[in-house]
C-alpha angles and dihedrals in degrees: 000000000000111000133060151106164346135203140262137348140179138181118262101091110236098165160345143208140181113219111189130179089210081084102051123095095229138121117276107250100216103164102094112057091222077067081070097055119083109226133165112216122205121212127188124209147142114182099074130041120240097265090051081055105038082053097057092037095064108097103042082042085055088045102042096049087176104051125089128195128203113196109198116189123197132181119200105088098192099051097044098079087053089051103047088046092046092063101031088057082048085051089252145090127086130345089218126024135179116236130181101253093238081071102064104078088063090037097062111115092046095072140067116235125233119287117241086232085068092042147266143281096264087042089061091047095061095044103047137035133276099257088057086054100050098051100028108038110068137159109260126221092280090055094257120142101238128175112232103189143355130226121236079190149001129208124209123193107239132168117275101199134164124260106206095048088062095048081049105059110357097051097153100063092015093198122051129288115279095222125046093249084062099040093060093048083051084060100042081055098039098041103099114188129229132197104274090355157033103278093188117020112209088212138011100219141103104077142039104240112100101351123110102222122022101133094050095050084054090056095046086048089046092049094046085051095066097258118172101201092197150009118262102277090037084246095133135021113239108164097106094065103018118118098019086305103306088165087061093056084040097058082037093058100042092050090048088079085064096046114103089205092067121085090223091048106122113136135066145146091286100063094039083056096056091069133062096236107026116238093354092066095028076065101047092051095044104241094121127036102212147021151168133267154112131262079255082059095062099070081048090052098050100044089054094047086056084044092055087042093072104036081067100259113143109234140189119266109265093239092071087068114106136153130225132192111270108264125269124225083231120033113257093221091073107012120098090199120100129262131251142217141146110246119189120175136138130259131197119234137180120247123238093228091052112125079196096053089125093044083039096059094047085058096052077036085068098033085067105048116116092242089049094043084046094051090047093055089045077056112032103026077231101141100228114235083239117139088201101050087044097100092037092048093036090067090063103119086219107024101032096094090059088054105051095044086065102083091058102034129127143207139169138209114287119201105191108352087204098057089032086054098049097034099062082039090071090045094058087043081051096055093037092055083054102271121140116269089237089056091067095042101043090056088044084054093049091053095050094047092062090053083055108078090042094046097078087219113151097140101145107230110189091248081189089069102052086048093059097044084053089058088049094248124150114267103159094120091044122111110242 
């Protein structure tokens, strides 16, 4: 399989580009007579700026002379699903657009599934990683596995923690804990006391308020504790009570960080108020060890800690930052159960209304070749989903651990990230303000259970798999 794919999009225009390969100094390719056709290609997307894409864009542009492709980027991600389902329901918009991957499962019938003259299904799952598998590869309406879409990266959330604070008071392992055991008693060393106040927090987590990703920590624990979101034709939501009620332990764990009754408590809504950006600046000025965050999330970090710079704040040497794999319920070194991560990232389809959807798919085709994924991450720091790129990426001394979590990763389907997001937000509030965990879920549950019917989601998911990973089974030779 040699053509796919490209990350995220959203709807407030911000800009667009023509690229042309009428303009490229390459050989002709004439071999094939839709070289002959002149066609201009749209592409929607939202992650990378036009000079990132044109840039990626070069060499198919230099072998495809007739083809032109117009990148358009946009930049409000709550308006742009609106916006893509508004003109494909008026037979326009893009040939090609960027979608979160949570979004495939209910997207289904808009897009046009890979060609067999790009590959098949088998052929994807021994390319990319399991994650891509599991929310882009899904059964059509004649009961044929088809691949709808292809990553040029995927994200996983890992731990940013600072070095330095670790030397300080933590000599003896110098980096966190690789398990959550571990990772309370590395707050209970690193927490320091002032007066009225903390004065260093060992880990920004527990609440919403001021972190940067609390929602997404709370998936990847619920994940971790064995959660199956839905049942097998995604006709009820079942997480809530599923798996004598993990999500529960999962929301009870993750508040626990904000509990002052716990010994690793050590972070709340008063510290996260003190900074101009919660637990991001809270890390660049050295006042919390560790946090949360995707390889997107570095760039973020850096730039607030040169905002905070020169606003006067006194912040930590960049060098102290470093990044460790989020941490596992069993430790790796001696557990034979899998590891477990969320990973989010964005993935290009073809739409279904595309008069391009052949030319489309040859695009995505070359997206998702191994020079073109290498030369992205050379550009973007975005480890690719790649099987093949995983050893090179995974050497990178910031970006390594990213890499490397993406052969064990997880997601799950997203109906709306916006609702998801604020729901679960006010599940955690809820737990936090003494309610029980289940309360918040349960009421979370309710709510995505009335997106379901409307949803048009019957895309059959082997429930039987995701029970015995959960039990910590081997499931390596199961069908997802």
């Amino acid at each position: 399989m040699k053509n796919i794919f490209r990350p995220f999009s959203i709807l407030l225009l911000i800009s667009v580009f023509v690229l042309s390969s009428f303009n490229m100094c390459r050989k002709e390719n004439v071999d094939n007579p839709i070289d002959k056709v002149e066609r201009n290609v749209v592409i929607y997307g939202m992650v990378d700026d036009e000079d990132t894409f044109s840039k990626v864009m070069v060499d198919y542009l230099g072998d495809h002379p007739y083809t032109q492709i117009t990148y358009k980027r946009f930049s409000d991600f709550d308006e742009y699903e609106k916006l893509i389902l508004n003109e494909l329901a008026e037979g326009e918009g893009p040939d090609i657009f960027a979608m979160p991957n949570s979004w495939f499962v209910k997207n289904r019938k808009k897009l046009v599934p890979m060609p067999e003259s790009e590959g098949t299904s088998d052929d994807f799952k021994t390319i990319f990683v399991d994650v891509a598998t599991q929310d882009l590869v899904m059964t059509d309406d004649n009961g044929i596995e088809r691949a709808y879409g292809i990553p040029l990266y995927v994200d996983t959330l890992a731990l940013y923690y600072n070095k330095d604070h670790f030397e300080d008071r933590l000599p003896g392992v110098g980096k966190p804990s690789p398990t959550w055991s571990g990772i309370k008693g590395n707050v209970i060393s690193l927490m320091k006391e002032g007066e009225d106040e903390i004065a260093v927090s060992g880990i920004a987590m527990g609440n919403v308020e001021g972190l940067l990703r609390p929602v997404d920590v709370l998936y990847a624990l619920m994940i971790q504790h064995g959660v199956v979101f839905y049942d097998g034709l995604m006709k009820e939501a079942i997480f809530a009570d599923s798996n004598e009620y993990a999500a529960s332990d999962a929301l009870e764990f993750y508040s626990s960080f904000a509990d002052p009754r716990q010994r690793h408590y050590g972070w709340d809504d008063d510290i996260a108020a003190d900074y101009l950006m919660g637990d991001v600046t809270a890390f660049v000025s050295g006042k919390v060890s560790m946090m949360f965050g995707f390889a997107n999330d570095y760039d973020l970090i850096l730039s607030q800690r040169k905002i905070a710079k020169t606003k006067g704040v006194d912040v930590v040497e960049e060098a102290v930052i470093k990044v460790a794999p989020f941490p596992q319920i069993y430790d790796p070194k001696d557990s034979t159960k899998k590891r477990d991560t969320l990973a989010v990232y964005d993935a290009f389809a073809v739409a279904r209304t595309s008069e391009y959807s052949e030319e489309a798919w040859r695009i995505l085709g070359y997206l998702a070749d191994k020079d073109t994924q290498a030369n992205y991450f050379e550009l973007t720091n975005k480890p690719s989903g790649l099987r093949s790129l995983i050893a090179q990426q995974k050497l990178h001394p910031t970006y390594g651990v990213f890499a490397e979590q993406t052969g064990y990763a997880e997601s799950f389907p997203v109906l709306d990230v916006s609702l998801f997001y604020d729901w679960f937000s006010q599940a955690i509030e809820l737990t936090n303000d003494g309610e029980q965990p289940r309360t918040g879920l349960k009421q979370v549950q309710d709510k995505v259970q009335e997106m379901l019917p409307d949803a048009g989601l019957r895309v059959p998911i082997n429930i039987e798999y995701y029970e015995k990973k959960a039990d910590g089974e081997d499931v390596s030779d199961m069908e997802i």
